[in-house]
C-alpha positions, 0 to 999 in steps of 0.5 A: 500500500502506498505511503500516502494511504497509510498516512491517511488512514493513520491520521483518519485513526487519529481523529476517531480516537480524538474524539473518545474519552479516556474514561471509555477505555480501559488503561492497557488500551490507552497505553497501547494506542500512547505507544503505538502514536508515539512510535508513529510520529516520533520513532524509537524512544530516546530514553533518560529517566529523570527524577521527576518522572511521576508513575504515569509517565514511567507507564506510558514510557515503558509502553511505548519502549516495549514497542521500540523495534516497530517501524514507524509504518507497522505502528502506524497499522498497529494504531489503525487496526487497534482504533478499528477494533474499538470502532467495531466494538460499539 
C-alpha cells in the first residue's frame, strides 16, 4: 500500500480516537494506542529517566519502549487496526 494511504488512514485513526474519552477505555488500551502514536510520529524512544518522572509517565514510557523495534509504518497499522477494533466494538 502506498505511503500516502497509510498516512491517511493513520491520521483518519487519529481523529476517531480524538474524539473518545479516556474514561471509555480501559488503561492497557490507552497505553497501547500512547505507544503505538508515539512510535508513529516520533520513532524509537530516546530514553533518560529523570527524577521527576511521576508513575504515569514511567507507564506510558515503558509502553511505548516495549514497542521500540516497530517501524514507524507497522505502528502506524498497529494504531489503525487497534482504533478499528474499538470502532467495531460499539
Amino acid at each position: 500500500m502506498p505511503e500516502k494511504d497509510l498516512d491517511i488512514r493513520f491520521q483518519e485513526a487519529v481523529e476517531i480516537a480524538s474524539e473518545m474519552t479516556q474514561a471509555s477505555l480501559p488503561q492497557d488500551v490507552q497505553l497501547r494506542l500512547y505507544a503505538y502514536y508515539k512510535q508513529a510520529t516520533i520513532g524509537t524512544i530516546n530514553y533518560n529517566q529523570s527524577p521527576n518522572d511521576d508513575l504515569r509517565n514511567a507507564f506510558k514510557t515503558n509502553a511505548w519502549m516495549q514497542i521500540r523495534n516497530l517501524t514507524v509504518e507497522e505502528s502506524k497499522e498497529l494504531y489503525i487496526e487497534a482504533i478499528n477494533s474499538l470502532v467495531d466494538k460499539k
